[in-house]
C-alpha positions in Angstrom: 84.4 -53.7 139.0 87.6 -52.6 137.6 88.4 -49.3 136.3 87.3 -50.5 132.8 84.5 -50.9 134.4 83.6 -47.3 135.8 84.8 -45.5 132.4 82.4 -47.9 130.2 79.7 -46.4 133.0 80.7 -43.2 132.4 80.8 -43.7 128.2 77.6 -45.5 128.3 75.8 -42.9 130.9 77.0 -39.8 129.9 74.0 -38.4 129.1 72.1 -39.1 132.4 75.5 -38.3 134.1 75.4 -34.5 132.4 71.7 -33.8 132.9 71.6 -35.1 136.8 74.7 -32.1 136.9 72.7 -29.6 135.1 69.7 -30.3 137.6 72.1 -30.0 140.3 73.2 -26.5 139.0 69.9 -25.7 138.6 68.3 -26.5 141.9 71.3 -24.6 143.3 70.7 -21.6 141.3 66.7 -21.5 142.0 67.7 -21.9 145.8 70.3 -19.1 145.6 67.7 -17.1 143.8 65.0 -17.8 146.5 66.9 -17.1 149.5 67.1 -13.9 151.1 70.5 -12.5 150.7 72.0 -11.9 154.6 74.6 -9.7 155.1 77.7 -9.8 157.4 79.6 -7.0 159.7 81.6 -7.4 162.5 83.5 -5.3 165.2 86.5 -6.2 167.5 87.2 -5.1 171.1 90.4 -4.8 172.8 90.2 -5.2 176.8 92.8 -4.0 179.3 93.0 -3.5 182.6 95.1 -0.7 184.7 97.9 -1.2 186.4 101.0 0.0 187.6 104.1 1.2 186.1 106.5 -1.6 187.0 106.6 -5.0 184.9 105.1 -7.5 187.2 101.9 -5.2 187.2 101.8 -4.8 183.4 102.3 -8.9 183.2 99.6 -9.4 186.5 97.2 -6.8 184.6 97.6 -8.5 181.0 97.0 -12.0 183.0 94.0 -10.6 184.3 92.3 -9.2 181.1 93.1 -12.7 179.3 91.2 -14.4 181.9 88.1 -12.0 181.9 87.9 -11.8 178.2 86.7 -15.5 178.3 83.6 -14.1 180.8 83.1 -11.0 178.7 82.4 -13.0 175.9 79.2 -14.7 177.5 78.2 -11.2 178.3 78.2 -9.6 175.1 74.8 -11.9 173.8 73.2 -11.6 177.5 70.1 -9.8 177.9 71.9 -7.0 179.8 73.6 -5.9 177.1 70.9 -6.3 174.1 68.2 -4.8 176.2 70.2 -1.9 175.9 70.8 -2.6 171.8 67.2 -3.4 171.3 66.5 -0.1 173.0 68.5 2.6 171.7 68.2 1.2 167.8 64.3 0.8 168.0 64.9 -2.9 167.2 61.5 -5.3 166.7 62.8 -8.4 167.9 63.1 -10.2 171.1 66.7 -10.5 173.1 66.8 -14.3 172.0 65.9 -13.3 168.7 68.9 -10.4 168.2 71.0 -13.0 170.3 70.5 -15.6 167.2 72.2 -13.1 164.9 75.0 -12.3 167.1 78.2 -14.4 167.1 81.3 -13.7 169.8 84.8 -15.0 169.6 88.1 -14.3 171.2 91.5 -15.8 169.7 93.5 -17.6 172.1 95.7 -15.9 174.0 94.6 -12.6 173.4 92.7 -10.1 174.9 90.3 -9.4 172.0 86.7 -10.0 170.9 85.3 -10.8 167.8 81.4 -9.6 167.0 79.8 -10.6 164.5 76.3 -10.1 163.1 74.3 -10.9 160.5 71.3 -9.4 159.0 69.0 -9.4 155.8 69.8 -5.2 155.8 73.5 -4.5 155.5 73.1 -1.2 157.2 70.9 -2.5 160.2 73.7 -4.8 160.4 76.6 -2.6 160.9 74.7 -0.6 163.3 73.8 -3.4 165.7 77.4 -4.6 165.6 78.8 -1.5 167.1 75.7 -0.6 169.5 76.7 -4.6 170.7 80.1 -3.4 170.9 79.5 0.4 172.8 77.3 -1.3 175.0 79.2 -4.5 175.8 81.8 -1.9 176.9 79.6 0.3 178.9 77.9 -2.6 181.1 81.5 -4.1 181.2 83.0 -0.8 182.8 80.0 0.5 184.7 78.2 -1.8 185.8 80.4 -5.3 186.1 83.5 -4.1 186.9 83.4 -1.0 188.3 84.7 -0.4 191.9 82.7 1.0 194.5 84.0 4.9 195.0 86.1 4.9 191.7 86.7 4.3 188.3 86.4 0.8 186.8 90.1 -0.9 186.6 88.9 -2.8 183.2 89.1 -0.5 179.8 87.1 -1.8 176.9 87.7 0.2 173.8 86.8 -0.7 170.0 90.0 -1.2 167.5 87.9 -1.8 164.7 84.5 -0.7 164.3 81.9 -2.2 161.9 81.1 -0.8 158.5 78.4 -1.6 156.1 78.9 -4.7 154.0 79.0 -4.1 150.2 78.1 -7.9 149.3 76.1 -10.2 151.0 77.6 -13.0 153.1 74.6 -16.0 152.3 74.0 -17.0 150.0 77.5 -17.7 148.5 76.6 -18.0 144.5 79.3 -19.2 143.5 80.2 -21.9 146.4 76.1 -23.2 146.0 76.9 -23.9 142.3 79.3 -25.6 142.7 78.0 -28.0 145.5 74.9 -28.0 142.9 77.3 -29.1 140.5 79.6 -31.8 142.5 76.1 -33.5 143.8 74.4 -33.7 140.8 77.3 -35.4 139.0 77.9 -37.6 142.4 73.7 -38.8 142.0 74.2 -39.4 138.1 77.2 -41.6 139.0 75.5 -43.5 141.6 72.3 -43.7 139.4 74.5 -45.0 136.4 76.4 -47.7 138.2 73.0 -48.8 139.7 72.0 -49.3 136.6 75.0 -51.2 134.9 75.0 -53.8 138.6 71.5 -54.3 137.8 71.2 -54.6 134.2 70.8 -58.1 133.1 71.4 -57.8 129.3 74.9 -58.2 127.2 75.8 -54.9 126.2 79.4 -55.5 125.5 81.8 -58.7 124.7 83.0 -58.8 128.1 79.3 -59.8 129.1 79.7 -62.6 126.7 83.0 -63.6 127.7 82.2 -63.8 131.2 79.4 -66.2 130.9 81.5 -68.9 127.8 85.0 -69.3 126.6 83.9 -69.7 122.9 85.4 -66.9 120.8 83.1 -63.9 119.7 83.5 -64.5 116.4 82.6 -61.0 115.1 80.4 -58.1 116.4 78.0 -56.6 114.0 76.6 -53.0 114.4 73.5 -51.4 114.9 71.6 -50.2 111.7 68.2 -48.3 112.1 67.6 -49.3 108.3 68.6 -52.7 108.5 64.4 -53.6 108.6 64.2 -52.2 104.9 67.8 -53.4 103.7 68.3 -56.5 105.5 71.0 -58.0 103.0 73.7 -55.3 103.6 76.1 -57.2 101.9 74.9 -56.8 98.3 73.2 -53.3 99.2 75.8 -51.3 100.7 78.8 -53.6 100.2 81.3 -51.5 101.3 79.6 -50.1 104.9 81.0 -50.6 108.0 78.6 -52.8 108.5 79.0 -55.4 105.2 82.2 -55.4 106.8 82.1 -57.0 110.0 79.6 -59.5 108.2 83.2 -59.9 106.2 84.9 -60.2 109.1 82.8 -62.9 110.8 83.3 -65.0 107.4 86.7 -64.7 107.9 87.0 -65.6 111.5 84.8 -69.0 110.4 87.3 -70.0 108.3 89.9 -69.7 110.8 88.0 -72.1 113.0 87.8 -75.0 110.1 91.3 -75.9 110.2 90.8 -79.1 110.8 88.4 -81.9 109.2 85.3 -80.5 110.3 82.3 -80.1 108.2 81.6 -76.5 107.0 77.7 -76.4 108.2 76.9 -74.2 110.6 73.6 -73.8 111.8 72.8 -69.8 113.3 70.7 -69.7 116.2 69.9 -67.0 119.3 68.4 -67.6 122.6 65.0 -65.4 121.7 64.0 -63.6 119.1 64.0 -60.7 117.6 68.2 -61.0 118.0 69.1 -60.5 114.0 69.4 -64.8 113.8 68.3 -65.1 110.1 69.7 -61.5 108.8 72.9 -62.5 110.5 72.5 -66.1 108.6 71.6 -64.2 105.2 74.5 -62.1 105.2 77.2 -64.2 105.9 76.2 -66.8 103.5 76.4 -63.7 100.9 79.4 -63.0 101.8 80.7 -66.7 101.8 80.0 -66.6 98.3 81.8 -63.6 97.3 85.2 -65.6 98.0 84.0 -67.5 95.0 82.8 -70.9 97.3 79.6 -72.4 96.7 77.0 -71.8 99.5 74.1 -73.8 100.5 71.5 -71.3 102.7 69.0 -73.5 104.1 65.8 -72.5 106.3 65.6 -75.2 109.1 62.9 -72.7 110.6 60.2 -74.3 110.2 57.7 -72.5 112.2 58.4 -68.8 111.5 60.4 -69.2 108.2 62.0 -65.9 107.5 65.2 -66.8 104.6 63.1 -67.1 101.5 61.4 -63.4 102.1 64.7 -62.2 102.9 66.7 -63.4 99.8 63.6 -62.8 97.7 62.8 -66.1 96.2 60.0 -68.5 96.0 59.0 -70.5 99.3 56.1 -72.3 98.3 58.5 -75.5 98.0 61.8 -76.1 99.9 62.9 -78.0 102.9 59.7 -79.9 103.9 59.3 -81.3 101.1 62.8 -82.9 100.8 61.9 -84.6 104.3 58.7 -86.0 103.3 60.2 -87.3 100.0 58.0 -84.9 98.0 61.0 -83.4 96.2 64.4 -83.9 95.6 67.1 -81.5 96.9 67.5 -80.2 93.2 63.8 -79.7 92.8 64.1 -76.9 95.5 67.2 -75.5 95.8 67.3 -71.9 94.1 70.4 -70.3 92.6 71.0 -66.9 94.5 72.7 -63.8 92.4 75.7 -64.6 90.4 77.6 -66.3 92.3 77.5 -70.3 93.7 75.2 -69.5 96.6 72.0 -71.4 96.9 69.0 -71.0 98.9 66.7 -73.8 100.5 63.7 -72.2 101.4 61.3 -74.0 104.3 58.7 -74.6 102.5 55.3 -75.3 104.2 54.8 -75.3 107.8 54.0 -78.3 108.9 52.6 -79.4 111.9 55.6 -81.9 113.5 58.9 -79.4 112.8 60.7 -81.0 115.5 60.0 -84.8 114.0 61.1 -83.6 111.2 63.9 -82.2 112.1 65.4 -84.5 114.2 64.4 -87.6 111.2 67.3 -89.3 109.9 65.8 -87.5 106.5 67.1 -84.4 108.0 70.5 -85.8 108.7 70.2 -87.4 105.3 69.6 -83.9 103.9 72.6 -82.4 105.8 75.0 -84.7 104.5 74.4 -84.6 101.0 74.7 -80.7 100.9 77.4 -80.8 103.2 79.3 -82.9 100.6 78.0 -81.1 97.8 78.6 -77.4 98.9 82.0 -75.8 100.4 79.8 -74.2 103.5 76.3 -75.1 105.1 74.3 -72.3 106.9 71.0 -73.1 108.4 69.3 -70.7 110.1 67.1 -71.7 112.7 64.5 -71.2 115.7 65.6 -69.7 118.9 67.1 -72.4 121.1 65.0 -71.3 124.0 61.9 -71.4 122.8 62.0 -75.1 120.9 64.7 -77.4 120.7 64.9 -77.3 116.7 68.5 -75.3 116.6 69.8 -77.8 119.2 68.4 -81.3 116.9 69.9 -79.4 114.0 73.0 -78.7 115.0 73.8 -82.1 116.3 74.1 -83.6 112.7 76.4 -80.4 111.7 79.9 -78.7 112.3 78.5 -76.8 115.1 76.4 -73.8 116.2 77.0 -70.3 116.0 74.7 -68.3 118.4 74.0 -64.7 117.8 73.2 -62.1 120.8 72.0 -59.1 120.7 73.5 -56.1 122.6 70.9 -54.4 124.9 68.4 -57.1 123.7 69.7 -60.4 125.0 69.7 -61.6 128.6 72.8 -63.0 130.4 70.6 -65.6 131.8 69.0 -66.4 128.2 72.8 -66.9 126.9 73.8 -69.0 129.5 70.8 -71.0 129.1 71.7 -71.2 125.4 75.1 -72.0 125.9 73.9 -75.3 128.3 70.8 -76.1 125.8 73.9 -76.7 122.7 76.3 -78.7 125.5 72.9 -81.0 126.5 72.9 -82.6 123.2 76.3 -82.9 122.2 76.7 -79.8 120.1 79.8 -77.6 119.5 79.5 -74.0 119.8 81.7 -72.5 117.6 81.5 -69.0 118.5 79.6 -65.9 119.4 78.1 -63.7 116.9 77.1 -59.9 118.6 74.5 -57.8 116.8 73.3 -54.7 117.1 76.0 -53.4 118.9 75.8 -49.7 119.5 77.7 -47.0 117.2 81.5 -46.9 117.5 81.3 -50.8 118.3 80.5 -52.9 115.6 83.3 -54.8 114.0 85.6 -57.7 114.9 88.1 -57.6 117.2 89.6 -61.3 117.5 90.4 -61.3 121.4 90.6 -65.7 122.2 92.5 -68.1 120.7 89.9 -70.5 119.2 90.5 -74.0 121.2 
């Protein structure tokens, strides 16, 4: 993945992106909410010991408190001094319990300690921090360090008492938001690129370009109304829509160049992929140039043209193959222009005999010669091998897919059903590409 890649993740997934956040912010706020607040005071203690008046006592006597402060600080949370805590403030808890909520530092190099407490009572918690403190001092002077006969050499005083907290010290609102907020946007991420490494379906051309080097040869948007005004052409002629079906006439012409013949026959891997709206559409707008179009239904088992141009089917293609009719029996004159449409006629029971007859290829021919373009929409190549007999006696195949509908495996498999029999692909037609998307953008020099 490149970082095309992750930002067409991020496009595509916003949505699952923003609401994993929000459910991050608001499990972190129902957390915050639910925990009791605890609240945070702390004392310091400076420790000294006496000595006498000249330099190298003062040094010997600061060496000396530096080195004990490291003891003292194992004696502030031992049970001789939070006896004495648990005692004088009335405290229900047990000396491992209180000892929990105590925490003891001393900066290097220093002859300080750091006491810290934390309570769900902010004034409960001041007061333990300087009983720890008073009586860390006293069982320091009196009862540890104190000389038999005299005065204890070792002076523990407090330089900065505790005082009641005015805020509480957990939970931290505004840090748990934020964590809420970084993890549920790290989870939508992760859930979003799971989902584009295992999705299996084109959603975009570089899908399609990574699986054949035939150009794209337009890419058709999605339309929610497209089921009740299939020919957008003649409809809404001037759509963004009617447009790329412009478009794709356009880029056909660009691949006829040379000699050969302007039949084209439309096919998709499945169904459902917008084969014979697709195959409708451009003939429509193949005719608007003022060339005469031939649009033939070589579907002969789910036969879909004549309903969508809104002409007679009773009589068309079958017939021509079984020498019933002749081809100007059943060709039907479309609109105003020089666009006619070959219905299917009756289904018969042998479409792929009489598709492949040489009454097809007969067929092909003469309309080929008689008509500036050739567009015959037919089955899916997956499910019967009509499209691929077809387009062997024609200029080549033109397969549609289907953004979020077609599999990459179906296309591929497509691709190597038209190259099994001979045919030429002549490009990739994408439908139903999502809003912002449709249109043609010509990215590969057709070869």
């Amino acid at each position: 993945m490149d970082l095309r890649d992750y930002v067409r993740v991020v496009r595509v997934h916003w949505m699952l992106i923003a609401v994993c956040a929000l459910l991050g912010v608001a499990a972190s706020a129902a957390v915050t909410l639910t925990t009791t607040p605890t609240y945070r005071a702390s004392t310091q203690l400076y420790v000294s010991v006496r000595s006498g008046e000249g330099t190298a006592d003062l040094v010997q006597g600061t060496t000396f408190a530096r080195q004990a402060v490291t003891s003292y600080v194992s004696v502030v949370t031992s049970a001789i001094v939070l006896d004495r805590v648990i005692d004088e403030l009335q405290l229900d808890t047990t000396t491992s319990g209180l000892a929990a909520k105590v925490s003891v530092t001393s900066p290097v190099n220093t002859v300080l300690i750091d006491i810290a407490v934390t309570d769900d009572d902010p004034g409960r918690a001041a007061a333990i921090a300087n009983s720890v403190g008073e009586n860390t001092a006293y069982v320091v002077t009196t009862q540890l360090e104190r000389h038999a006969g005299g005065a204890s050499p070792v002076t523990v005083q407090t330089v900065q008492p505790a005082v009641e907290p005015s805020a509480a010290a957990r939970p931290d609102v505004t840090l748990n938001i934020a964590l809420g907020l970084l993890f549920g946007l790290a989870v939508g991420v992760a859930v979003a690129l799971l989902r584009f490494m295992l999705d299996t379906r084109i959603r975009t051309r570089r899908d399609v370009e990574a699986i054949t080097d035939r150009p794209i040869l337009g890419e058709i948007g999605s339309d929610p109304s497209a089921g009740s005004r299939p020919l957008i052409v003649q409809d809404a002629p001037r759509s963004p829509r009617a447009e790329s079906f412009r478009s794709l006439r356009t880029n056909l012409r660009f691949i006829n160049v040379g000699d050969s013949p302007r039949s084209y026959v439309i096919t998709s891997s499945g169904p459902a992929e917008g084969k014979s709206t697709s195959a409708a559409n451009l003939a429509i707008s193949l005719a608007e140039t003022g060339a005469s179009v031939a649009l033939v239904d070589g579907d002969l088992r789910l036969p879909k043209i004549a309903e969508l141009m809104g002409v007679e089917g009773a009589a068309g293609l079958t017939d021509v193959l079984i020498g019933r009719a002749g081809l100007s029996d059943v060709l039907q004159r479309w609109g105003q222009g020089h666009l006619y449409v070959l219905p299917a006629g009756r289904i018969p029971p042998n479409p792929s005999e009489l598709l492949g007859s040489s009454a097809m290829t007969t067929t092909l021919d003469s309309l080929t010669a008689a008509f500036d373009w050739v567009i015959v929409d037919s089955p899916p190549l997956l499910a019967v091998t009509d499209a691929a007999v077809i387009s062997a006696s024609t200029g080549g195949a033109i397969l549609v897919a289907a953004s979020g509908v077609t599999k990459k495996s179906e296309l591929a498999a497509a691709v190597r059903s038209l190259g099994q029999v001979g045919s030429r692909l002549a490009g990739i037609a994408m439908t139903m590409m999502p809003p912002g998307r449709g249109g043609l953008v010509w990215s590969r020099r057709v070869r």
